[in-house]
Structure formats: C-alpha cells, structure tokens
C-alpha positions as CSV (number, residue, x, y, z in Angstrom):
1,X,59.9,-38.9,-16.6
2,X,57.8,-39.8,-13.7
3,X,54.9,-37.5,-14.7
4,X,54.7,-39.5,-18.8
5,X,55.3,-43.0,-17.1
6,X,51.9,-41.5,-14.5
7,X,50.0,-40.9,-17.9
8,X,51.2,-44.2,-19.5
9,X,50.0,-46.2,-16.3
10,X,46.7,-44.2,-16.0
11,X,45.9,-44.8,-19.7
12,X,46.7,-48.5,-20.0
13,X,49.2,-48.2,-21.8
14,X,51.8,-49.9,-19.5
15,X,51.1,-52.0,-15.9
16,X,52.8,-51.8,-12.6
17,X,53.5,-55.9,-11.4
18,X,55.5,-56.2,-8.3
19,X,56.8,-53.1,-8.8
20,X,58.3,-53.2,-12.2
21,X,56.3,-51.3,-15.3
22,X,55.6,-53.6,-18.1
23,X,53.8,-52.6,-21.8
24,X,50.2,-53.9,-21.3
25,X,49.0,-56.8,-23.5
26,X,46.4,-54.8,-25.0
27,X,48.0,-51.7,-25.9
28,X,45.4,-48.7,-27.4
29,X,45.4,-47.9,-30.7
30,X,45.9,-44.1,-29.6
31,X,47.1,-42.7,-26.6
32,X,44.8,-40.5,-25.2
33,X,47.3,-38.0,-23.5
34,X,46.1,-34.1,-24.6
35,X,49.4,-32.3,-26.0
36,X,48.4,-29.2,-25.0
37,X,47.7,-30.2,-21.3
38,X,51.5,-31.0,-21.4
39,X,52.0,-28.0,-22.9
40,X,50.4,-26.2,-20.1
41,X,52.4,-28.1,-17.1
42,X,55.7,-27.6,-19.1
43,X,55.1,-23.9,-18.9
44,X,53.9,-23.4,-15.5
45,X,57.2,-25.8,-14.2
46,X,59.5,-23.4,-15.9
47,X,57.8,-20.7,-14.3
48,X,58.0,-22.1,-11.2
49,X,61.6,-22.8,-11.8
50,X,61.9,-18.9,-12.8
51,X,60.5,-18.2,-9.9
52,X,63.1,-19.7,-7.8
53,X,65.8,-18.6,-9.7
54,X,64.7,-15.6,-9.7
55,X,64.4,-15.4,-5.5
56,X,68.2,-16.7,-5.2
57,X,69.8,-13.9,-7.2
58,X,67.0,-11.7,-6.3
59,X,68.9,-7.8,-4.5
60,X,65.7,-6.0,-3.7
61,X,62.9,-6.3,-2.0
62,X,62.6,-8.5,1.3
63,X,62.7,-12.2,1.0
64,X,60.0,-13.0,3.8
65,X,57.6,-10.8,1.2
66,X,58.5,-12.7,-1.4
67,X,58.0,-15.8,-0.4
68,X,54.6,-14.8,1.5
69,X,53.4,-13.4,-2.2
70,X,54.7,-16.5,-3.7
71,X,52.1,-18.9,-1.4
72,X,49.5,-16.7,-0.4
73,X,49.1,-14.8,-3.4
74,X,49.0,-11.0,-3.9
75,X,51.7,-8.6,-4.1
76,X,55.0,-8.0,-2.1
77,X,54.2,-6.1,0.5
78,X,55.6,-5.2,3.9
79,X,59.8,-6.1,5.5
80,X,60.7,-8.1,7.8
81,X,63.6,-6.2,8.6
82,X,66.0,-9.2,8.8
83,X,66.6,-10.6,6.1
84,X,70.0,-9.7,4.0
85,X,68.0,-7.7,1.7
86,X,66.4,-5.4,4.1
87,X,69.7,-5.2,6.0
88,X,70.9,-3.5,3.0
89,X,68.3,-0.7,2.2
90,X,70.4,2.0,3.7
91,X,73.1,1.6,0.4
92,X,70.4,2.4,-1.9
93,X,70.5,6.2,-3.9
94,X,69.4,7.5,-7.0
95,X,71.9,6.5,-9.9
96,X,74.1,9.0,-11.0
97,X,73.4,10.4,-14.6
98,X,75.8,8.1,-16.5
99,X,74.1,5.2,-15.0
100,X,70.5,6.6,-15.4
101,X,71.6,7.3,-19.2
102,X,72.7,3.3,-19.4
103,X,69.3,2.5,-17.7
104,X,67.3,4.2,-20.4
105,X,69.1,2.8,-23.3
106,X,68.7,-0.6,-21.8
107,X,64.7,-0.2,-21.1
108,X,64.4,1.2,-24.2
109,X,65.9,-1.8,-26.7
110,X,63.5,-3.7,-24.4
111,X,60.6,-1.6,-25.1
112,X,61.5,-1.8,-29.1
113,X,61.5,-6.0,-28.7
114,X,58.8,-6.3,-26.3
115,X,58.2,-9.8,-25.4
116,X,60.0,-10.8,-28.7
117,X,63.5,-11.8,-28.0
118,X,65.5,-13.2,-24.3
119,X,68.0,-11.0,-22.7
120,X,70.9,-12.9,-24.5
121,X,69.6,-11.3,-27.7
122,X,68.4,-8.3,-26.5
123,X,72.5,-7.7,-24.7
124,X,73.8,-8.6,-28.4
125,X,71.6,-5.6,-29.6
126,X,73.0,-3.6,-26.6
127,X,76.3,-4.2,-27.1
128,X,76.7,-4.0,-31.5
129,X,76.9,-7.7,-31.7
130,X,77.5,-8.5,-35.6
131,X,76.1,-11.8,-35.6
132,X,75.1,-13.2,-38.5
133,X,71.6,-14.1,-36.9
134,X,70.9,-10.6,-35.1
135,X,71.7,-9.2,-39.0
136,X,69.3,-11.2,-40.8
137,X,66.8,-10.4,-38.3
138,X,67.5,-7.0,-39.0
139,X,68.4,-6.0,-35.2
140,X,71.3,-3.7,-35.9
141,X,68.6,-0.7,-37.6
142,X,67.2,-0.3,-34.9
143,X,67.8,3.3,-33.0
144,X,69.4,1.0,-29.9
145,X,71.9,-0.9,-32.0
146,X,75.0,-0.8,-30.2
147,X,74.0,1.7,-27.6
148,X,76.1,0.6,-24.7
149,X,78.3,-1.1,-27.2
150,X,81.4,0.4,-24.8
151,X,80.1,-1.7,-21.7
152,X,80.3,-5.2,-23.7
153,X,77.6,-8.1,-24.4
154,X,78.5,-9.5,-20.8
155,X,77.8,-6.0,-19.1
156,X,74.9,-5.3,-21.1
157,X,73.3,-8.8,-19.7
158,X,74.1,-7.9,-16.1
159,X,72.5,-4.6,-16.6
160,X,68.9,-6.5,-17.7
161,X,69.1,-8.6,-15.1
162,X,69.6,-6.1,-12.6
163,X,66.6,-3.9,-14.2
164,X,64.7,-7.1,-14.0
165,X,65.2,-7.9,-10.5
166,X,64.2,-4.2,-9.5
167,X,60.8,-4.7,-11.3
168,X,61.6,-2.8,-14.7
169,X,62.0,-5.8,-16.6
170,X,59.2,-8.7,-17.1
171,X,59.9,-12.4,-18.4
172,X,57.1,-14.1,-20.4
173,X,58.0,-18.2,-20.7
174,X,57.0,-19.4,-24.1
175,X,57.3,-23.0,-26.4
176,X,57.5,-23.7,-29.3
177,X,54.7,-24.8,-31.2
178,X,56.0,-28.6,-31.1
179,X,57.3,-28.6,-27.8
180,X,60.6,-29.1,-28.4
181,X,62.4,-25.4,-27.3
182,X,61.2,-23.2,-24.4
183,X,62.6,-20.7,-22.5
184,X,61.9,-16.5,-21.7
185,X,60.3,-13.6,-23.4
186,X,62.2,-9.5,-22.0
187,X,59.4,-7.3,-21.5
188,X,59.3,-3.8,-20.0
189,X,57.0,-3.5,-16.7
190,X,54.9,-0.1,-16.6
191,X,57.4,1.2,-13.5
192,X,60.2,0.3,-15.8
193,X,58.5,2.5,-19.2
194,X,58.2,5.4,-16.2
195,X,61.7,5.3,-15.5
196,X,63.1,4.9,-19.1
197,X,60.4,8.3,-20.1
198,X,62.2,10.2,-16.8
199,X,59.2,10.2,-15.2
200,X,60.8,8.5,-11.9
201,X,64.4,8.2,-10.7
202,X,64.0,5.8,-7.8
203,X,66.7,4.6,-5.5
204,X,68.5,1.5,-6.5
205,X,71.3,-0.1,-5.1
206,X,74.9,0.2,-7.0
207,X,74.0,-0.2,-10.8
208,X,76.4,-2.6,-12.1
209,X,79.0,-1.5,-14.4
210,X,81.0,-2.5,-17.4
211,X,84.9,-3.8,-15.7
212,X,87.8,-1.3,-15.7
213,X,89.6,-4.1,-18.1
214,X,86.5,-3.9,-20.3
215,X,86.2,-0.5,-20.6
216,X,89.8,0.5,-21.0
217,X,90.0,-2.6,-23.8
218,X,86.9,-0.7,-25.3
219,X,87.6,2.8,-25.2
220,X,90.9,3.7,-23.5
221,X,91.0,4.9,-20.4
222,X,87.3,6.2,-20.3
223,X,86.2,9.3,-18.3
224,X,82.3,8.5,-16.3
225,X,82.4,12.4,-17.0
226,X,79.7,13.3,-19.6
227,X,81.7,14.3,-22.9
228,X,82.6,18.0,-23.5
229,X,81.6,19.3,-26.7
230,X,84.0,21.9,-28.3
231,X,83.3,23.8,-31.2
232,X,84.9,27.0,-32.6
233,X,81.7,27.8,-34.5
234,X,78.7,28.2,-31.8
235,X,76.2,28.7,-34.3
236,X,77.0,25.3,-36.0
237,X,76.3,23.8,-32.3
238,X,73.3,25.3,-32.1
239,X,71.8,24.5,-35.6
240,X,73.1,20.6,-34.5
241,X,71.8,20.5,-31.2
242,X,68.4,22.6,-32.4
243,X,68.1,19.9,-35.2
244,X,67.9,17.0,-32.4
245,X,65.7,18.8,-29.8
246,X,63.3,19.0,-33.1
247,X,63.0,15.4,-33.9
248,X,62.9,14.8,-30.0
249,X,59.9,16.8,-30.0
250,X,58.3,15.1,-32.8
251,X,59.1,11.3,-31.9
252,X,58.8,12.2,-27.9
253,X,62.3,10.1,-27.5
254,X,65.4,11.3,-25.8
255,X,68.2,12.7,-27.5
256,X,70.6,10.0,-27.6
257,X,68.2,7.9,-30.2
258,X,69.0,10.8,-32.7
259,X,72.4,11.2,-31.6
260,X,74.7,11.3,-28.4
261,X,77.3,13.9,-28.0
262,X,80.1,11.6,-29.7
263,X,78.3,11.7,-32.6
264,X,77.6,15.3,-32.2
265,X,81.1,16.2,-31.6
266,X,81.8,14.3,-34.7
267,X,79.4,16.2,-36.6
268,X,81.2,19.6,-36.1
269,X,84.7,18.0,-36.9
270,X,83.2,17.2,-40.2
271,X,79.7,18.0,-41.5
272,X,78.6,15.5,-44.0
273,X,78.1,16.8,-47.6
274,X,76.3,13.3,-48.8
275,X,75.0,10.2,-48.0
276,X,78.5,8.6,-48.0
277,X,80.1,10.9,-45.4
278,X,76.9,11.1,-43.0
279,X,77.3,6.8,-42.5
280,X,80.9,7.1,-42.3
281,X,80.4,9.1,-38.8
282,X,80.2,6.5,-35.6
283,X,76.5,6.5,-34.5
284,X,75.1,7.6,-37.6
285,X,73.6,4.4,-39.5
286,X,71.1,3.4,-42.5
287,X,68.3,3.6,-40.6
288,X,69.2,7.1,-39.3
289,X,69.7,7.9,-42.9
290,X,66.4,6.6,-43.4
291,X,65.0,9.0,-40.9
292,X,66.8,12.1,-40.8
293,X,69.6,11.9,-43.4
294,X,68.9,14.0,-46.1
295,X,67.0,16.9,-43.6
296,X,70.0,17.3,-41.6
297,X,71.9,17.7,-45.3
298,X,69.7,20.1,-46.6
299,X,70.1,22.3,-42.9
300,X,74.3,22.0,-43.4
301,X,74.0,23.2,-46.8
302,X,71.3,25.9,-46.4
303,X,74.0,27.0,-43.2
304,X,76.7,26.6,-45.5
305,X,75.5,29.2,-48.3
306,X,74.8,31.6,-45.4
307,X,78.1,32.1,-43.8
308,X,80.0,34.6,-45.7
C-alpha cells in the first residue's frame, strides 16, 4: 500500500496537504506507472520473503554463513561454530538405504516437473493423490505416481522441504501474467540430480519419516527392512529381474521406475497373460503398459511354452 500511494503521489495523481492524501484537481488521463516494473518488485519481495523463511526453518548449514552470503554476496562459505546449526554437525550420517531409496524417488518426481509445479503438487504426485486436477493434468502417468504413496501427502511435503533445505531442491518465484497469483516453482539443484543418479551419498541429518500412525494406517505394521522376494521357480526371478536390469540399461534410470520388489513379488504370484491382468497388479499402470507391457507379455509367454 505504501509503495502504490508513493507512485500515485510521485505521478500527480493524488497530493499530500497537512498530511492527508487528497485526489489532485487535475488528474492525468493515464497513469504512467510501468506494470512490469511492479512486476519486478513483487517478485524480488517474495524472494526476499523466501529468503527469510527459508533461514528460520533452515537445519544445515551455519547461520552466520548465511546471513554473510545473504548481504555480502557470494556463496556460504565457512562456520562459526556457534550457532545451533554447527552445534549439531556431529548427528549427521549417510542415510540408510530405505531413506536414500525415498530420497531418489522424491528428486526424481522433481526432476520429471522441473520448475513446473510447487511442492504441494509435486507431494500429491508423491503420495497417489487422485485429485481431480492432478488427473486432468495427467500427473498420475508418470513413472513417480504414487511412489512413496505409503509415507502420505503430508510426509512426502516434509521430505521436499528437507531436500530443499540441504541444497537438492531449488525454488523459482513466478506470477502470473496479470499479476494477480504468485508463489514457487520445485526445481532440482545439480548436487541434488548427483544424489538422485547415486553419484554422491552425503551426510544429512535424520531424514524425516512418514509417522508410526501413518504408516501402520497405510500399510500395517511396516517392516524399514527391504522386502524379501520368494519364489519357488528361480528361473522366473531371474527372467523378471533380467527384464528390469534391461530397460534400466536402456533408460539409465533405477529399477524402481520399472518396478519395485512389491511389484515384482506380485509378478511371480501371478504372471499376467494380457493387458487386463498386467494393470490389475499394484505398480503396474497405463503408462507402464505403454512402455513395457506387451514385451514383458511376449517374455512370460515365450517362458511359458518352454517349461515342460
């Protein structure tokens, strides 16, 4: 407000007597105030704002760093050694694998939306949400579709924001063409694309996790030990798991984007014969029928007229 009634005064268009604002008496037939130059300072207030927010729930780093990059310029560079944050650097480790495997499917839904969507959406694509918005966008084909869909939409957003207070995750402000809606862009950082292609597994502190009341509402009382495959046929494992390792290969992608274990597991309980029976297995959607469907058919059936 005080920054329009500035430009108002400055262009004539109202007058300051004894310290009241009145309209002038000869009010232009145009205001010459530049849109876009609003524009510009709405944007670089919400990123100062960001900026700020982003310092108070900030868990790495060292604050005195921060706020030296933040007036000086530069990068974050050196600790001061008392601040909370660098009291705290001892609790960091690398994350387990269950948490590095969460980690990767987050960066990579990311990486698939780059700077298209805010971490609200990008959590609904995490966690399976079937809203009627994400649908029509056509979210739910892609590989990541409900890929921590176990931890929860509220999980999934802690997760990001954790990612993008370490650095892995970049926020891009943007407006809308008339002005009227703004807010943030989720984009992957380079250090973040390194971590989700395994390239680094840097210390971090605790990764934040879905609740024990989420996860046993989600899927019973889950196990944070990897799932054990059992299979009375071992070459049917190995023509399933040889199948994925090929398409890794090809795409350069990890293995859970063609499918996790569950799915595998579910594979050897019962081998699709058609399209209807390969989307009636949990993991295994339209656009994986798209992709893979009727190859992996055609290596089940070839299998099947082999065994005697």
């Amino acid at each position: 407000m005080r920054t329009a009634l500035g430009l108002l005064g400055r262009t004539g268009v109202v007058d300051k007597i004894d310290g009241l604002l009145h309209p002038a008496r000869d009010i232009p037939d145009e205001c010459p105030v530049d849109p876009r130059k609003l524009l510009e300072k709405r944007r670089r207030d919400e990123s100062r704002l960001y900026t700020m927010y982003s310092y108070c729930r900030s868990t790495s780093g060292c604050r005195m760093a921060k706020i030296r990059a933040y007036f000086l310029g530069g990068k974050e560079e050196g600790a001061c050694g008392q601040c909370d944050l660098c009291e705290h650097r001892e609790d960091r480790q690398p994350p387990d694998e269950d948490d590095l495997l969460r980690i990767r499917k987050a960066l990579s839904a990311v990486a698939r939306l780059h700077f298209r969507f805010g971490p609200h959406r990008i959590a609904q694509v995490l966690a399976g949400s079937r809203s009627s918005d994400l649908l029509q966008r056509g979210l739910d084909q892609l590989p990541t579709y409900a890929a921590l869909k176990t931890d929860g939409e509220g999980a999934c957003r802690e997760l990001l924001q954790f990612l993008e207070e370490h650095g892995f995750l970049e926020r891009q402000s943007f407006t809308s063409a008339d002005g009227r809606r703004g807010g943030s862009l989720l984009g992957i950082s380079s250090e973040g694309a390194s971590l989700m292609r395994g390239e680094i597994r840097p210390s971090l502190p605790p990764v934040p996790r879905p609740s024990r009341r989420r996860s046993q509402r989600s899927s019973g009382s889950r196990s944070r030990k990897p799932l054990e495959i059992t299979c009375e046929d071992p070459l049917l494992l190995q023509l399933l798991r040889s199948f994925r390792s090929e398409l890794c290969q090809e795409t350069g992608k990890p293995a859970y984007t063609v499918y996790d274990n569950r799915t595998l597991q579910a594979l050897i309980d019962s081998p699709p014969t058609d399209q209807k029976s390969f989307l009636a297995i949990v993991g295994l959607g339209p656009a994986k029928w798209e992709r893979f469907g009727e190859q992996l058919l055609e290596r089940l059936s070839d299998y099947r007229s082999s065994r005697p």
